[in-house]
N, C-alpha and C positions, 0 to 999 in steps of 0.2 A: 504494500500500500504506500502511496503516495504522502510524503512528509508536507502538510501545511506552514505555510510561512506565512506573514503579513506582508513580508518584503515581496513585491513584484518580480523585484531581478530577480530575487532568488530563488521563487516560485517556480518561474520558469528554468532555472538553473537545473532546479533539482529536480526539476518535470524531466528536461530533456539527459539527464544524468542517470535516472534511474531506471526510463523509459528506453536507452540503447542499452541498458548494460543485462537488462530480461531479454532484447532480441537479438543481442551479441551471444550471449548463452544459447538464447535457442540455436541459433544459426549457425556456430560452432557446432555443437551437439548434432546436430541433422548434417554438415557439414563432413565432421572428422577429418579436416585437415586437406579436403579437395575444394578445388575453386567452382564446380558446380556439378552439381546432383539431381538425378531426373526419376519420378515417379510416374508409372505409367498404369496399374493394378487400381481402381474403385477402390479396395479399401484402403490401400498405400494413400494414394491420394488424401483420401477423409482422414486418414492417421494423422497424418500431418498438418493438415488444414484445421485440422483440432484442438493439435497443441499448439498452433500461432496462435490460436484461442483461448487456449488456457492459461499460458507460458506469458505470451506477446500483449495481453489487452490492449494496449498503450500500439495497435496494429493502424493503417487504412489502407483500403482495397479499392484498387481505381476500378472505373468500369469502361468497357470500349468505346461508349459510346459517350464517354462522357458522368463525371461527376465520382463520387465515391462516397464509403460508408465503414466504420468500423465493424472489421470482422468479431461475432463474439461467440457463434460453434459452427459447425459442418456435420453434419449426419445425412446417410441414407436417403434419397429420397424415392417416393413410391412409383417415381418414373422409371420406365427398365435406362439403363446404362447411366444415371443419374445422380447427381448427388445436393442434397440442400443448403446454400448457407442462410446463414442467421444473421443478423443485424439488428441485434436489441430489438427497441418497439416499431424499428421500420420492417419493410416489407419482405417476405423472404424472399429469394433467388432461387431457380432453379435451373441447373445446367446439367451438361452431359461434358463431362472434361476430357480430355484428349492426352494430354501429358502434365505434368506438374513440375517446376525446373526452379531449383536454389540456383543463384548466381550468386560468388563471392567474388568481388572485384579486386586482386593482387594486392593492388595499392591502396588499399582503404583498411587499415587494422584496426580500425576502429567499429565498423563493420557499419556505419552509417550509412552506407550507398548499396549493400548486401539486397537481393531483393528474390522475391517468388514470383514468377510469371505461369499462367494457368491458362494452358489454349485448352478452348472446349472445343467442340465437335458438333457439328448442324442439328439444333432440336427443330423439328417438322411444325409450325405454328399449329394453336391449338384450332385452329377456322373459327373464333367466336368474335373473332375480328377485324371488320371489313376494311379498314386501311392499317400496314403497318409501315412505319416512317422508320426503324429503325432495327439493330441486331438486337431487339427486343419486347415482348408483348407483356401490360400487364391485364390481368384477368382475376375471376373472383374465384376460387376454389367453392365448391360445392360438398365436395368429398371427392378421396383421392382417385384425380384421374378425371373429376367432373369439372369443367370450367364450365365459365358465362363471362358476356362481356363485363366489366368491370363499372360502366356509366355508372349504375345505379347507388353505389358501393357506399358512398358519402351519406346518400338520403334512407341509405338501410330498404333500399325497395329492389326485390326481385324482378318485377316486373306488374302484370295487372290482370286480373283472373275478363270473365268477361263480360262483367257488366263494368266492368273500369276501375272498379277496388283495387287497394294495391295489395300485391304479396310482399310482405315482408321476408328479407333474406334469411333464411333460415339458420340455427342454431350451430356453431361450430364454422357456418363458413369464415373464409379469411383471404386476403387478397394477397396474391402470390407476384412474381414477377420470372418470368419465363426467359431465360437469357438463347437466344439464336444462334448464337456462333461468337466467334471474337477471341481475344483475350482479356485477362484482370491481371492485374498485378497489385502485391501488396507490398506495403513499403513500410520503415517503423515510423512513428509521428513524429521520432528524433531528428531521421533524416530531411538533411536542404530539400529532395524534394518534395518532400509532403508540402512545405512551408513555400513553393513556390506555385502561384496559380496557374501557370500555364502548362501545370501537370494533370489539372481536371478537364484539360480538353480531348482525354482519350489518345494522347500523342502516342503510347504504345503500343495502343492497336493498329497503327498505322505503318510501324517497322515491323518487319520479321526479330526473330528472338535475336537471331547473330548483329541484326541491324542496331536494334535496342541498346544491347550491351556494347558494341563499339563505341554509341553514342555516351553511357556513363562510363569506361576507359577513357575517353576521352576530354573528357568533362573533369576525370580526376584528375587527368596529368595534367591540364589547364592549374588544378589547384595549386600541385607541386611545384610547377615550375612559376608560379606568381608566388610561393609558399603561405597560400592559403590554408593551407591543409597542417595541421598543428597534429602528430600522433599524440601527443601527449595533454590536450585539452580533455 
């Protein structure tokens, strides 16, 4: 747990000091001394995506298309090849992942530029939605497996029997968010890029993974050679 301060600077001092030194541990630990590591097995995957859960709290998870949310578990989902993430009281995610790949970047021992990238594999739209704008749909879970469009979600109405009453959404449903393809990456909130906004523009689903990781290799050696980069802060 996170030590309160009154002081600001040092709130965040001790935010960003405690918060790399849980996902230095993890990242080591899943790591073991190689510069990247790749899970390909459903449940390999959710192993892992678990303990950046458990481990990492202090995690964000960009999304392809845009914006991100703190990872907080990964289990199972009742889609065949699928798996669910969690995000506290937002929406759940469900995907079909493809590989799951640790990158430890040489130059970085501090492990602040360390990162998880997550290619999923084309989920089939669920058709309960007549325009999709993006590598994503969300919809209203019914029960597992049953979707509906999601319009009605906010007003609690299913829709209208037929004299025009409404139906209210029934008990247990919950609105899901179907991810189509893409990649995610998660990063620790210690890391410059969390803290830089032109990383919620989905910038790494736009690189291939080899592409990606040149771009923060290169970013580091930018640090070193301007000697930005402090190991010992």
């Amino acid at each position: 747990m996170l030590i309160m301060s009154t002081d600001p600077d040092q709130r965040r001092k001790r935010f960003r000091d405690e918060s790399l030194a849980a996902w230095r541990s993890l990242v080591e630990d899943l790591a073991q001394g190689r510069l990247a590591v790749s899970w390909s097995s459903l449940p390999d995957i959710i192993h892992v995506l678990a303990e950046v859960a458990r481990r990492a709290p202090y995690n964000h998870l960009f999304f392809p298309d845009g914006g991100g949310l703190d990872l907080t578990r990964a289990t199972v989902s009742h889609e065949s090849e699928c798996l669910e993430l969690g995000f506290g009281d937002s929406s759940p995610h469900i995907v079909r992942p493809a590989t799951l790949q640790l990158v430890v970047p040489e130059r970085d021992p501090r492990r602040e530029w360390a990162y998880l990238r997550l290619e999923t594999a084309p989920l089939a739209p669920s058709g309960v939605n007549a325009k999709l704008t993006g590598p994503s749909e969300e919809v209203v879970e019914l029960s597992p497996g049953k979707y509906v469009d999601s319009s009605g979600w906010d007003e609690n109405i299913l829709g209208y029997d037929r004299d025009g009453a409404e139906i209210p959404m029934p008990r247990g449903a919950r609105r899901v968010v179907r991810g189509l393809g893409g990649a995610l990456l998660l990063m620790s909130k210690s890391s410059p890029y969390y803290a830089n906004s032109a990383s919620y523009q989905g910038t790494h689903d736009t690189l291939s993974a080899e592409e990606f990781r040149a771009v923060i290799d290169e970013h580091l050696g930018k640090l070193h050679r301007s000697g930005r980069y402090d190991e010992h802060s």
